[in-house]
N, C-alpha and C positions, 0 to 999 in steps of 0.2 A: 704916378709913373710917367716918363716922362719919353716917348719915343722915341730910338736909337737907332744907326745906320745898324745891318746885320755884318756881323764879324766876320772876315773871311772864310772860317771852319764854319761856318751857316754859309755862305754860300757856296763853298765845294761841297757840302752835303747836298744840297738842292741840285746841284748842276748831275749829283750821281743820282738824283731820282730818288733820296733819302731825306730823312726829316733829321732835324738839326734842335737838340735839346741842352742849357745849359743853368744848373741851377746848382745855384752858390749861397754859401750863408748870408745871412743880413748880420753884417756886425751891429745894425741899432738895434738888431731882437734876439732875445736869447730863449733859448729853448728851441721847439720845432719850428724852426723859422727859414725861410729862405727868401731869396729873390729868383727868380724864374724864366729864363728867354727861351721861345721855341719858335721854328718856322718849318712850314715845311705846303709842299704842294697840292692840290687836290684836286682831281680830275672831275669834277665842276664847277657849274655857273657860281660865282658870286652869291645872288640870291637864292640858290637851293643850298650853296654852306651855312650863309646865315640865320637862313628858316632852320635848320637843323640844330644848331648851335643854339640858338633861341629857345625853343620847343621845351616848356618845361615839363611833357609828357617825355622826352625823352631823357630828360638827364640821368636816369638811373640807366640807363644803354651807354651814354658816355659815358658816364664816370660809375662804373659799380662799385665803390667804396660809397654811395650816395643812399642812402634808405627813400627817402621823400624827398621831393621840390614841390614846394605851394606857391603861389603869386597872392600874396597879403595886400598890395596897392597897385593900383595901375592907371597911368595917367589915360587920359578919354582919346586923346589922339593917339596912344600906343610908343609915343616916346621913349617911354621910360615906364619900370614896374620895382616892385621893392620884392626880391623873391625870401624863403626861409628852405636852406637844401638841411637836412640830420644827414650826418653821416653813420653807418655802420660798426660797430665795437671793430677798431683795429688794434691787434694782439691782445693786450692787458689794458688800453685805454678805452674810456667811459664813449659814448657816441658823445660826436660833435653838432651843436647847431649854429648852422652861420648865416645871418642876415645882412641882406647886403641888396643896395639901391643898382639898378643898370641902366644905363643914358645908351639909347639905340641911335645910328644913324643908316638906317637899312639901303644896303647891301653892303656898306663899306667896312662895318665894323661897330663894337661898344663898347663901353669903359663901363666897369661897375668897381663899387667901393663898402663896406662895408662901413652896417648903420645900425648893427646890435648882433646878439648871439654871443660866441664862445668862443668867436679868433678876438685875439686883438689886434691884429693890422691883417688887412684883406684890399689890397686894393691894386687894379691894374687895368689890361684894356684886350682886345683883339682886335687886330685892323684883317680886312678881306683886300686885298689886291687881284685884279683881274687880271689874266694871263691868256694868252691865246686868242686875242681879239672877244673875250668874255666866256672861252669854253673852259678855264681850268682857273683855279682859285689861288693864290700866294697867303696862308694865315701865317699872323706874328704875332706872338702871344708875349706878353709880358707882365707880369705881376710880384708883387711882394706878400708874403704872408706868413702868420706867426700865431700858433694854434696858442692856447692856457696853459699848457703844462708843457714841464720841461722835456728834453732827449737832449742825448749828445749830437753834436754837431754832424757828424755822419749817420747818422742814422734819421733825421730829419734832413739829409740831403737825397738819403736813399729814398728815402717813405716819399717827397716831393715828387723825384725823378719818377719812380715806377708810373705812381698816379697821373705825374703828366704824362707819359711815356704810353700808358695803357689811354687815357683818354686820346688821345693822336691817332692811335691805330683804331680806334671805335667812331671815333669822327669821320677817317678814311675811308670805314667798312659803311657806314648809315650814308654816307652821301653818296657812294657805288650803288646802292642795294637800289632794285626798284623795288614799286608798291608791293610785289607779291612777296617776294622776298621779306620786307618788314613787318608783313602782318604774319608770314608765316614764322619769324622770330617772337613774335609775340609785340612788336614795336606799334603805336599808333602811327594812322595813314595819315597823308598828307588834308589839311581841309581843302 
């Protein structure tokens, strides 16, 4: 995936203090597939979006369509880890498992791609841009991905959106929240 200037409609979304989501089919994959651009701003440092984004104790806080996140390999300097996220039975389909390698370059951003499991294309990045001399974060998220089984085109447009849509607004709410606040959600503290 290959990073793109944001579209004007991303940045009038940003400038109203709104987050800017747009996810279109992939004509090279059929079925539940799409590609994926989002931006939006978030009223922290860099480093506290990225530790949270990272945090494979949290991903079922972002992303609650997520059963488990385990970390199967991880390089000794922390570079990079190979994670495995199951997703949750969504409507009539079977749970997903999807493995997938992540290249860190902390606080900026990471790219991960997918290296086994049950998508057949998973791959894209997040970049952290600093704002406000380092007090407010700019993410750009961009990916492509294409679950095993078929859906119509809209409805693998919708199921993307949501899920991105709901993770944005949980990324937004975890990097607000202080430590009492996340333990009292039931969220692990920061080490």
């Amino acid at each position: 995936v290959q990073a793109q200037a944001l579209p004007p409609a991303a940045e009038r979304a940003l400038a109203r203090g709104e987050a800017w989501l747009e996810v279109r089919s992939d004509p090279d994959s059929p079925g539940l597939s799409g590609e994926i651009r989002a931006a939006e701003d978030i009223a922290a440092p860099p480093a506290r979006v990225f530790a949270v984004m990272t945090d494979c104790r949290l991903a079922t806080v972002l992303a609650p369509e997520l059963r488990s996140c385990r970390i199967l390999a991880r390089a000794p300097d922390g570079r990079w880890d190979i994670r495995e996220h199951v997703t949750r039975s969504l409507f009539l389909l079977p749970p997903v498992t999807n493995i997938f390698r992540t290249d860190y370059d902390p606080p900026h951003g990471f790219r991960f791609r997918r290296t086994g499991g049950d998508f057949r294309v998973l791959e894209g990045s997040w970049r952290l841009i600093p704002l406000d001399g380092g007090r407010r974060t700019r993410i750009i998220h961009e990916s492509r991905a294409a679950l095993p089984f078929g859906a119509p085109r809209g409805l693998a447009r919708f199921i993307l959106r949501q899920q991105m849509a709901s993770a944005l607004a949980a990324l937004r709410r975890e990097c607000a929240a202080s430590p009492s606040q996340r333990l009292a959600m039931g969220a692990p503290l920061d080490d």
